[in-house]
C-alpha positions as CSV (number, residue, x, y, z in Angstrom):
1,X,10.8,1.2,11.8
2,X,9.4,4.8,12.9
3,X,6.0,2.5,14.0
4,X,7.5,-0.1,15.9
5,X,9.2,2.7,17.6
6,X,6.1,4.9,18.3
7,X,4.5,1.3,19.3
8,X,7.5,0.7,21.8
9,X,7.4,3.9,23.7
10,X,3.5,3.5,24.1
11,X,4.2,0.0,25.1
12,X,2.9,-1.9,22.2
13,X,4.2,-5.1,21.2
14,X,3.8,-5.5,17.8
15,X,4.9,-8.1,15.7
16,X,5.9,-6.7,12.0
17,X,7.0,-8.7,8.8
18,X,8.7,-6.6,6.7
19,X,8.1,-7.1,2.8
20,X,10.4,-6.9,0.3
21,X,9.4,-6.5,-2.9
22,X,10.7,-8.8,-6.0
23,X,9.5,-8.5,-9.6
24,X,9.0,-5.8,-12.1
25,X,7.9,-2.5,-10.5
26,X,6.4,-1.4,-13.5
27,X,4.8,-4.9,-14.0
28,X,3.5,-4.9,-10.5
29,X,1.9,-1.5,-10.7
30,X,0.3,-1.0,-14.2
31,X,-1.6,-4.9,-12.3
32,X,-3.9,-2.6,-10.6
33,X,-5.2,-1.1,-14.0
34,X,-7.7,-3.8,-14.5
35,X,-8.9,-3.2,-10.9
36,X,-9.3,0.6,-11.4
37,X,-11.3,0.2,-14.6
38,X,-13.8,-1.9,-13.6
39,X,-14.3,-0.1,-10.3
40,X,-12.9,-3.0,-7.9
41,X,-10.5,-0.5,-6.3
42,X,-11.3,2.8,-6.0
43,X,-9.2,5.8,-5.4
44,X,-10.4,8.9,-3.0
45,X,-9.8,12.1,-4.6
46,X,-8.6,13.5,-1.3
47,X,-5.4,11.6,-1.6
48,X,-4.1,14.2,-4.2
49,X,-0.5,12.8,-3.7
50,X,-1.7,9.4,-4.8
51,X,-3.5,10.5,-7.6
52,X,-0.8,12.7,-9.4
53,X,1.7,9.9,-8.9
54,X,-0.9,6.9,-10.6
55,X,-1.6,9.8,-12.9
56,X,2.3,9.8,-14.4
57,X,3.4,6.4,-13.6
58,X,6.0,5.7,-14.2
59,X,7.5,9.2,-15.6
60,X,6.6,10.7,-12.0
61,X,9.2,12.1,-10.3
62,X,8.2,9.6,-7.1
63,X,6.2,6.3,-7.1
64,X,6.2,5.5,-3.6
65,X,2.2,5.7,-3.5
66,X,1.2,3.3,-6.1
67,X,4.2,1.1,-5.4
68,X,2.9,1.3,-1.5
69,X,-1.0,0.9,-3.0
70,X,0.1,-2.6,-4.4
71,X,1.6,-3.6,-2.1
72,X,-2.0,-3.5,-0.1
73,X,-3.7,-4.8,-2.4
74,X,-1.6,-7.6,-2.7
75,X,-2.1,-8.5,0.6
76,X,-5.7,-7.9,0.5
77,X,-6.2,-10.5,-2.1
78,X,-4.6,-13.3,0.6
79,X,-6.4,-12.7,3.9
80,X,-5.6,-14.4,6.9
81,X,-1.6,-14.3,5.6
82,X,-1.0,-11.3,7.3
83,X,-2.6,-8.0,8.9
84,X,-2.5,-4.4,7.7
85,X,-2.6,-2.0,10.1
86,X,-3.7,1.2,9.0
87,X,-2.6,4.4,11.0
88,X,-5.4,6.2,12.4
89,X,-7.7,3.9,10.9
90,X,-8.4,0.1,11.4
91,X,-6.8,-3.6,11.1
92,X,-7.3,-5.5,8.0
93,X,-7.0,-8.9,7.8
């Protein structure tokens, strides 16, 4: 919501899809194990936040970061679906 706003007031159209999630967050979030292990996805050790919340999953007090993580990488493994736009950074897709 906070984007599309910043996007209207700089007079950016943007057209967002919203995705809600379904299935077992635990489930979905212990999926990216295989993909840390052998290196496929790799995690920056600047992104401290990240890091402590993969570390404890799921007895971290928050799990917003991995939840958010699979949710990319979800969407990275069907291009063309949809685009990610990446604040400050670049569009995937």
């Amino acid at each position: 919501k906070l984007l599309e706003e910043k996007a209207g007031k700089d007079g950016i159209r943007l057209h967002l899809e919203r995705i809600k999630n379904t299935g077992d967050k635990y489930k979905r979030i212990h999926s990216l194990a295989p993909l840390l292990k052998n290196g496929t996805l790799q995690l920056n050790e600047e992104h401290r936040m990240l890091l402590e919340q993969m570390r404890f999953f799921p007895h971290a007090k928050h799990d917003d970061g991995p939840d958010a993580l699979e949710m990319c990488v979800r969407l990275a493994e069907n291009p063309g679906r949809m685009q990610v736009l990446i604040p400050g950074g670049r569009i995937v897709g």
